[in-house]
C-alpha positions in Angstrom: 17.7 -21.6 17.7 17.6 -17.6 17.5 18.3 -16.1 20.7 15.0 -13.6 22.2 15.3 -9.8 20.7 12.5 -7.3 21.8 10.1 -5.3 20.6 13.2 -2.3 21.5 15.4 -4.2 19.4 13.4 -4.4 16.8 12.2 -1.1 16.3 16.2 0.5 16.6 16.8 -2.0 13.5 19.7 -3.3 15.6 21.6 0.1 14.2 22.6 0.2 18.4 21.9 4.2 17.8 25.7 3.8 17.9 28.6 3.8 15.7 31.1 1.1 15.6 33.9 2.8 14.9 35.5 3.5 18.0 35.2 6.5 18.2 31.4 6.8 20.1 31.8 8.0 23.5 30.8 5.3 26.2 27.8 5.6 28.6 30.0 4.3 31.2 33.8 5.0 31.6 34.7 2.5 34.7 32.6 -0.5 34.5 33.8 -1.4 38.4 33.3 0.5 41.8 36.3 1.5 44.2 36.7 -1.8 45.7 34.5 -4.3 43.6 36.6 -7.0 41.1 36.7 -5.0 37.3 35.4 -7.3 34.5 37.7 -5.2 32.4 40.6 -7.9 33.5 39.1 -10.5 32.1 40.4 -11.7 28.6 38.8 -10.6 25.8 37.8 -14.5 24.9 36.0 -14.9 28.4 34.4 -11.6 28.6 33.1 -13.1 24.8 32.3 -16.4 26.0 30.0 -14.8 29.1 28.3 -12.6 26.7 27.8 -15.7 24.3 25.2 -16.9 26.9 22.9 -13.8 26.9 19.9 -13.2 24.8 20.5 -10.3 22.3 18.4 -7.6 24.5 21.1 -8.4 27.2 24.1 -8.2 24.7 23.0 -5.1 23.2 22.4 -3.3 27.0 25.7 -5.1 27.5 27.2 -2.8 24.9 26.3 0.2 26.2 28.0 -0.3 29.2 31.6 0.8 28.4 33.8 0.6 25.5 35.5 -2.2 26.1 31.9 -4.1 26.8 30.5 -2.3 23.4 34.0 -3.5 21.7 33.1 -7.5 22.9 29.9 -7.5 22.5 30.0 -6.5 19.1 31.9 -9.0 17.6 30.5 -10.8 14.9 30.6 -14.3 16.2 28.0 -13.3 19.0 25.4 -12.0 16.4 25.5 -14.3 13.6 22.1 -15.6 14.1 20.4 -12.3 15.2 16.9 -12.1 13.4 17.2 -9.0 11.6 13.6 -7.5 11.4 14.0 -6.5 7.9 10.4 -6.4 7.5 10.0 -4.2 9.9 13.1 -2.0 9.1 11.9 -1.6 5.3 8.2 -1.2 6.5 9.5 1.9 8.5 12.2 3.0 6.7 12.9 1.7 3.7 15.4 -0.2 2.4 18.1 2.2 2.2 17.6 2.0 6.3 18.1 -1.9 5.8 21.0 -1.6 3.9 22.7 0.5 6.2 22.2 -2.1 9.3 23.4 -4.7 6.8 26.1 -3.2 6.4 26.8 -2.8 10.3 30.4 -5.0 11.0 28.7 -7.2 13.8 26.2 -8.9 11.4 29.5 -10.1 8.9 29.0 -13.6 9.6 25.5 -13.5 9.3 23.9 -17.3 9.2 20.3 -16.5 9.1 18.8 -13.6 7.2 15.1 -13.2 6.9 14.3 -10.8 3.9 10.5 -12.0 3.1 8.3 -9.0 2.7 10.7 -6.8 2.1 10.0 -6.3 -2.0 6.6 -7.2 -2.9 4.1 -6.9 -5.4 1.3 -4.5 -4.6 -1.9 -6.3 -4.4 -4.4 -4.8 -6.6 -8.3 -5.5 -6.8 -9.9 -7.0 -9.4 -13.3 -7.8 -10.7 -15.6 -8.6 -7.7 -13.2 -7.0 -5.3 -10.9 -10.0 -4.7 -7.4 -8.9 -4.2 -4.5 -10.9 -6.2 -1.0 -10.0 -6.1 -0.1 -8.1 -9.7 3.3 -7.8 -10.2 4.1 -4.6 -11.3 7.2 -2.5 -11.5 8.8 -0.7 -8.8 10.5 2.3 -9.2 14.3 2.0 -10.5 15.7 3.0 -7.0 14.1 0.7 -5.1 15.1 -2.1 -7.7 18.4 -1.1 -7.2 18.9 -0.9 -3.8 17.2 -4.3 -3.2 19.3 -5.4 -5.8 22.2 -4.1 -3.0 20.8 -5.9 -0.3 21.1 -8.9 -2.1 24.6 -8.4 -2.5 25.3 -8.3 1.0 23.5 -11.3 1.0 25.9 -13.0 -1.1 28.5 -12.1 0.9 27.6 -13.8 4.1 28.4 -17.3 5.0 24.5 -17.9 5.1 22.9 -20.9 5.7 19.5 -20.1 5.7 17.9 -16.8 3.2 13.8 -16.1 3.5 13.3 -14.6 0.1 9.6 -15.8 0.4 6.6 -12.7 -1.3 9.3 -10.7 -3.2 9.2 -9.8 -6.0 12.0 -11.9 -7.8 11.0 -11.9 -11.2 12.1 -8.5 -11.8 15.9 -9.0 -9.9 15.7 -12.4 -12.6 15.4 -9.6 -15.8 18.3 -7.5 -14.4 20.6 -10.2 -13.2 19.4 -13.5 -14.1 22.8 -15.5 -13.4 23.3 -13.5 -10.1 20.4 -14.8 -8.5 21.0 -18.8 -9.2 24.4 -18.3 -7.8 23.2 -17.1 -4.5 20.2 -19.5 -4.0 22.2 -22.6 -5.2 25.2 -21.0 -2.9 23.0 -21.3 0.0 22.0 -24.7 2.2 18.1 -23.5 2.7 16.3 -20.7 0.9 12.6 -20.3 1.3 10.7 -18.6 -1.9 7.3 -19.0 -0.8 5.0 -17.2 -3.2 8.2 -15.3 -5.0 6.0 -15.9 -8.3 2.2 -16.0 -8.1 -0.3 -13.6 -9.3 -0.6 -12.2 -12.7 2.2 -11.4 -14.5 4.3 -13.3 -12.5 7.2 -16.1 -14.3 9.2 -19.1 -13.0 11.1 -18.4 -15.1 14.3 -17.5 -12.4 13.2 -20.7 -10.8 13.9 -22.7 -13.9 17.0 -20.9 -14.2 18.4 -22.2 -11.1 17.0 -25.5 -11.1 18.5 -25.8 -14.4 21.8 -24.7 -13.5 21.7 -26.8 -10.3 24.3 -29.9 -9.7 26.1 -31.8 -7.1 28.3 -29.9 -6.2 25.4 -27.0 -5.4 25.2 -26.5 -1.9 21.8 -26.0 -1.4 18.9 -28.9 0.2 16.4 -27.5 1.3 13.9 -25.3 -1.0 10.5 -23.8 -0.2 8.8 -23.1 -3.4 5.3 -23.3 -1.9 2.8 -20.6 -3.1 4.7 -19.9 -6.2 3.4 -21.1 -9.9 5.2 -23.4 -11.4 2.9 -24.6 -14.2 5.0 -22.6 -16.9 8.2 -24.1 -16.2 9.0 -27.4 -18.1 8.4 -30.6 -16.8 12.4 -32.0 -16.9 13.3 -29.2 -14.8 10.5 -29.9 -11.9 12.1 -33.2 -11.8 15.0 -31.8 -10.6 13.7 -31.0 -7.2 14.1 -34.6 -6.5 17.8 -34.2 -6.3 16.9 -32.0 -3.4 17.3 -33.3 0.3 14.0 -31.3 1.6 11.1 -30.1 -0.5 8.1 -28.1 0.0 5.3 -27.3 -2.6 2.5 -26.2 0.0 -0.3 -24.7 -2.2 1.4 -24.2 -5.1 0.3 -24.7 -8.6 1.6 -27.3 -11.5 0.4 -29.3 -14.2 -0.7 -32.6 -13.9 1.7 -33.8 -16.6 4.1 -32.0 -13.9 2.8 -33.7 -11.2 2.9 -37.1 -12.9 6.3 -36.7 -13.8 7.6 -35.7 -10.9 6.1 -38.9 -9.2 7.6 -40.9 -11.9 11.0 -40.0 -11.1 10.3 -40.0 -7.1 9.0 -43.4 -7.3 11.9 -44.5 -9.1 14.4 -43.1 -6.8 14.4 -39.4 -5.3 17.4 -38.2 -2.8 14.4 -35.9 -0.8 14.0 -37.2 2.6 11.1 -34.8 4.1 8.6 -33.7 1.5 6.0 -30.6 2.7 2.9 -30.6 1.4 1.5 -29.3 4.6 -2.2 -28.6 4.4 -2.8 -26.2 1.1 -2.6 -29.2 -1.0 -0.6 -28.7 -4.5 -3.0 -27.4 -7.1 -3.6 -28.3 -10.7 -3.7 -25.3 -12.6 -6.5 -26.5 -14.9 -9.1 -27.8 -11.9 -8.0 -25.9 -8.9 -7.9 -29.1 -7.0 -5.3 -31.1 -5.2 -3.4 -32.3 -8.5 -2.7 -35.9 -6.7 -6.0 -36.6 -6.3 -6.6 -36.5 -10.1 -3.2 -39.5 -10.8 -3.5 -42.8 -10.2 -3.5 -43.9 -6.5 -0.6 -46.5 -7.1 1.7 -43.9 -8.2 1.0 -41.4 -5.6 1.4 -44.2 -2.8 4.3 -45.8 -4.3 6.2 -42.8 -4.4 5.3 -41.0 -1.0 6.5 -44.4 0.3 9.9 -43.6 -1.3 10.7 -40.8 1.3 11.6 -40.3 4.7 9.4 -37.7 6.4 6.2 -36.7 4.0 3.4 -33.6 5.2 -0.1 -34.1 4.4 -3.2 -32.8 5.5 -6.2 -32.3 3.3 -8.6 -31.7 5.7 -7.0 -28.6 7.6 -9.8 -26.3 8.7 -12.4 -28.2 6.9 -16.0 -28.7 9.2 -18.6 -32.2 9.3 -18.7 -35.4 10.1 -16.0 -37.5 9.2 -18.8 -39.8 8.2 -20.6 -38.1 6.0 -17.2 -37.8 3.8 -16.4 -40.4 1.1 -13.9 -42.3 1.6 -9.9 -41.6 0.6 -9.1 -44.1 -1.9 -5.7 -42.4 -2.3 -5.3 -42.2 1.4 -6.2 -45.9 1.3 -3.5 -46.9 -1.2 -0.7 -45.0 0.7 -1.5 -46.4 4.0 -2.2 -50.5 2.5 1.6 -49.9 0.7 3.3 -48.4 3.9 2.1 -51.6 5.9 3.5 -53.3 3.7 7.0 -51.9 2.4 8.1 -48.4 2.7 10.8 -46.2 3.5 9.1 -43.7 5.3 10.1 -43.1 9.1 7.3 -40.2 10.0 4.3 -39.0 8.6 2.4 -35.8 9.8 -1.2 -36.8 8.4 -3.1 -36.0 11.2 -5.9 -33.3 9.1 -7.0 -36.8 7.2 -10.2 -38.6 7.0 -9.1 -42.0 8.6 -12.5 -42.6 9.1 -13.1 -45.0 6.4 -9.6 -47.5 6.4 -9.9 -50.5 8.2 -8.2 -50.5 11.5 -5.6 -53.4 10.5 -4.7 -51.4 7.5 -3.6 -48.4 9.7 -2.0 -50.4 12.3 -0.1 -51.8 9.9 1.2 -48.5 8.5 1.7 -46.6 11.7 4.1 -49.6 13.2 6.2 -49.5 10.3 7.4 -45.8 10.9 10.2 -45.2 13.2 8.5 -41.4 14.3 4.8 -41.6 15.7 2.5 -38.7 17.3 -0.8 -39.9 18.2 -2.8 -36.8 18.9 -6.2 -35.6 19.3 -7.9 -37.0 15.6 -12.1 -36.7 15.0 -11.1 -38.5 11.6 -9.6 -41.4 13.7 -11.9 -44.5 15.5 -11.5 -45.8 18.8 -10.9 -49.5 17.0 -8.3 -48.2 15.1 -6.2 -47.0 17.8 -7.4 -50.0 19.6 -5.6 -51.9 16.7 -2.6 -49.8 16.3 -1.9 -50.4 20.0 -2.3 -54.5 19.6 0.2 -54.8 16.8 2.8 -52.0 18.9 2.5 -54.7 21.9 3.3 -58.0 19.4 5.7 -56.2 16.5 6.8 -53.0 15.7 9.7 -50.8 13.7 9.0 -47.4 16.0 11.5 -46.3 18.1 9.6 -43.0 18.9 5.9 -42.2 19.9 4.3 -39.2 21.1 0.6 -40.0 23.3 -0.7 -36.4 23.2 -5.0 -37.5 23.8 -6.3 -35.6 26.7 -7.6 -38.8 28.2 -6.4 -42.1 27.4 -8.7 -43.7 30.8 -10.6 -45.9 28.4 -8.5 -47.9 27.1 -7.3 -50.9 28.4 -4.4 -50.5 31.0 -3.0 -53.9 30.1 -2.5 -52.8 27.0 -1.5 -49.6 26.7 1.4 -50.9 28.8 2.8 -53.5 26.5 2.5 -51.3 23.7 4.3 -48.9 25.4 7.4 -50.9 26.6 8.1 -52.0 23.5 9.2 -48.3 22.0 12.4 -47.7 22.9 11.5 -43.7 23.8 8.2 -42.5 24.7 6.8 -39.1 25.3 2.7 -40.0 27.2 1.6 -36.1 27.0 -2.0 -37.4 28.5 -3.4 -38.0 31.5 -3.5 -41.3 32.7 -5.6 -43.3 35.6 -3.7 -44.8 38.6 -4.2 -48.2 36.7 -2.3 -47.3 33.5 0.7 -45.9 35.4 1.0 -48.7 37.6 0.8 -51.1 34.4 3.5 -49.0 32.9 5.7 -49.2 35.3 5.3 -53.3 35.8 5.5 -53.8 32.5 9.2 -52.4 32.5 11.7 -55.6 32.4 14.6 -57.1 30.9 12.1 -58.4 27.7 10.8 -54.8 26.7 13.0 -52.2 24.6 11.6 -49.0 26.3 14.7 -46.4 27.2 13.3 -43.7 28.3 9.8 -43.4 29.6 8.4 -39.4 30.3 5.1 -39.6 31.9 4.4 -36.2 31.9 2.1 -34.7 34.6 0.8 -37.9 35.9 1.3 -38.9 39.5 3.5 -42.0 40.3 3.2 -41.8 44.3 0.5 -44.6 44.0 2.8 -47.2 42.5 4.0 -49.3 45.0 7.4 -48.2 46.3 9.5 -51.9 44.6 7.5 -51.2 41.3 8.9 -47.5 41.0 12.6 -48.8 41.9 12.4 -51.6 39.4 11.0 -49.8 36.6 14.1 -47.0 37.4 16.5 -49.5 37.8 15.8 -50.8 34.0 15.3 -47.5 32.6 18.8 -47.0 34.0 20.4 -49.1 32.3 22.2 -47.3 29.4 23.4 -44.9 32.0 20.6 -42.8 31.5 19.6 -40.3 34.2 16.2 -40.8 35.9 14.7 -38.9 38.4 11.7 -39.3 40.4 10.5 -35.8 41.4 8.4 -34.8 44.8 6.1 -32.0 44.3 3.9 -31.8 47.1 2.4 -35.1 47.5 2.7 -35.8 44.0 6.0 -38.0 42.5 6.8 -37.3 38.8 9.5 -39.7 36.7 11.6 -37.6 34.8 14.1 -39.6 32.2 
């Protein structure tokens, strides 16, 4: 994770207003008083360490301090995942500024670098007034020096680049084998909508797709946003030798589309495939592309992955009723009940409405990963069901409770169903009944590890229920806690 930066940060461009040569006078000569201990005694490698916990407003004020402070705080260790605003730099400044704090010696071992925005196509209107990116040519400086930035790029030991609404199509014509050697030198590169609009081509994204093999080191590619309809069909296959693939909103064939099923159903190395909720569009229809193949290969080969993204339903308004019913949502979920490889699904934007509640229980307890949350597509009997099978049989080792209420179901049950997941997370309030069932149901029969019941109040339970129920949750040496706040008891574990 990145540490915080501010807005200050952010608007200095990280330059520090200071050079880092040595020779920039320091704000403060004697970082002690008369008779307090000097930090300047401390080694270099502790002084380095203490600053290694700060957030990076604290490390840069940190470096004003003196010059040996400025000298270890600046090392390049400590800033290696900094979030550059190079939006905001180039926004400001240009990208001459950008290349400059590029260029700066603390950001040498830059991991993370987020460049999206900073070269994009100028939106133009067209007929009706709609605006769609057009991807026009910038001038032969600014080509050039974000040509230069990209450079430094290569350079880094990155291991994540945001490349996503540039314009790359033009870097492609000027250095076409440059570009695949720094995406497919890079673990995760994110190109959302690098080519989309008029005038824009795949054809770069062909070019490293084509020249990609085993020994590439990038996984994980974002190519949502972007059309891909113009690139042939062998080469889309390729993305299944990917690890993590995301294709949110953006546009193909459905000869593509089939194809790339095809070989996923057959045996695809991606383990999480993003769809999220702009579906993947056929160019020729403008709708979601797997809703016009069959349903058997769509299921068959979502089934084939790990972790799959899905909602079609994101932001849409009615009654869940009043839709007609998924049959392609209905195939997926009857062939994950029944054999699949998938460990999570994030469906919850999906109109559940119409599959019969054994069907999804079915599907649901064969995952290993599985957030129940807040669903007007869902019915009461089919979480009803879901819960019944998790009491009897289940493969999840993980489940998420995130309802507001869950006081009407039954506490009985709700209980057994929950002691039988070897981690659970019950982000919902609870009545005095289901936290006492919990908390019985906990014995040397049920695989439950670690229980967190959130905000809900265990002080009711009686005293030997509480001590049991810790005593088994104990047993793999985890560390439970049972919190007073007030007159309220919380179980931490």
């Amino acid at each position: 994770m990145y540490k915080n930066s501010n807005a200050k940060e952010k608007s200095l461009g990280m330059d520090m207003k200071i050079t880092e040569s040595g020779n920039s006078s320091p704000r403060v000569s004697n970082c002690r008083g008369p008779e307090e201990p000097s930090l300047t005694e401390f080694p270099c490698e502790v002084l380095q360490r203490m600053f290694s916990f700060l957030p990076y407003s604290d490390l840069f004020s940190s470096s004003l301090v003196c010059r040996m402070f400025r000298d270890n705080a600046s090392v390049p260790v400590l800033w290696k995942k900094f979030p550059i605003p190079a939006d905001e730099i180039t926004q400001d400044d240009g990208l001459a500024r950008l290349l400059s704090v590029l260029k700066l010696p603390r950001f040498r071992t830059m991991q993370h670098l987020d460049l999206n925005r900073v070269f994009m196509a100028m939106a133009k209107k067209k007929k009706g007034g709609k605006k769609r990116p057009v991807f026009a040519d910038h001038s032969p400086d600014d080509q050039s020096k974000f040509l230069e930035v990209l450079e430094i790029a290569s350079k880094l030991p990155l291991t994540w680049l945001n490349l996503s609404y540039n314009v790359l199509p033009s870097v492609f014509v000027s250095s076409p084998q440059f570009l695949s050697r720094l995406i497919l030198k890079i673990p995760h590169v994110d190109l959302f909508a690098t080519c989309r609009g008029q005038g824009a081509s795949s054809d770069f994204i062909g070019n490293f797709l084509d020249n990609y093999t085993e020994a590439s080191a990038l996984h994980t590619l974002n190519l949502g946003g972007c059309d891909l309809d113009a690139m042939p069909t062998i080469l889309v296959t390729k993305l299944n030798h990917l690890t993590n693939v995301a294709l949110e909103g953006a546009f193909m064939t459905m000869e593509q589309a089939r194809t790339f099923l095809v070989d996923m159903a057959k045996g695809s190395k991606i383990k999480k495939f993003d769809i999220g909720c702009e579906l993947i569009v056929d160019k020729d229809t403008y709708s979601d592309v797997f809703e016009n193949l069959d349903p058997d290969l769509v299921a068959t080969a979502l089934n084939n992955l790990e972790h799959v993204l899905y909602n079609k339903l994101k932001d849409v308004k009615g009654d869940c009723c009043d839709f007609p019913p998924d049959l392609h949502l209905s195939r997926f979920l009857e062939v994950m009940g029944r054999n699949t490889k998938l460990k999570q699904v994030e469906m919850e934007e999906n109109n559940f409405f119409h599959v019969a509640p054994e069907v999804l229980a079915k599907a649901f307890n064969n995952l290993e990963h599985l957030e129940m949350k807040p669903n007007p597509y869902n019915t009461s009997a089919q979480i009803v069901a879901t819960l019944e099978l998790m009491a009897q049989k289940t493969r999840l080792k993980y489940v998420l409770f995130e309802y507001e209420d869950l006081s009407w179901l039954n506490p009985g049950l709700v209980a057994r169903a929950v002691v039988q997941v070897e981690q659970v997370d019950m982000k919902c309030g609870l009545s005095r009944a289901h936290v006492n069932a919990i908390l019985r149901e906990i014995g040397a029969s049920s695989r439950i590890r670690r229980l967190n019941l959130g905000d809900n109040d265990v002080s009711k339970v009686p005293a030997h229920v509480r001590e049991s129920a810790v005593k088994m949750l104990k047993r793999e040496g985890r560390v439970v806690k049972l919190e007073q706040k007030g007159k309220k008891l919380y179980l931490k574990c």
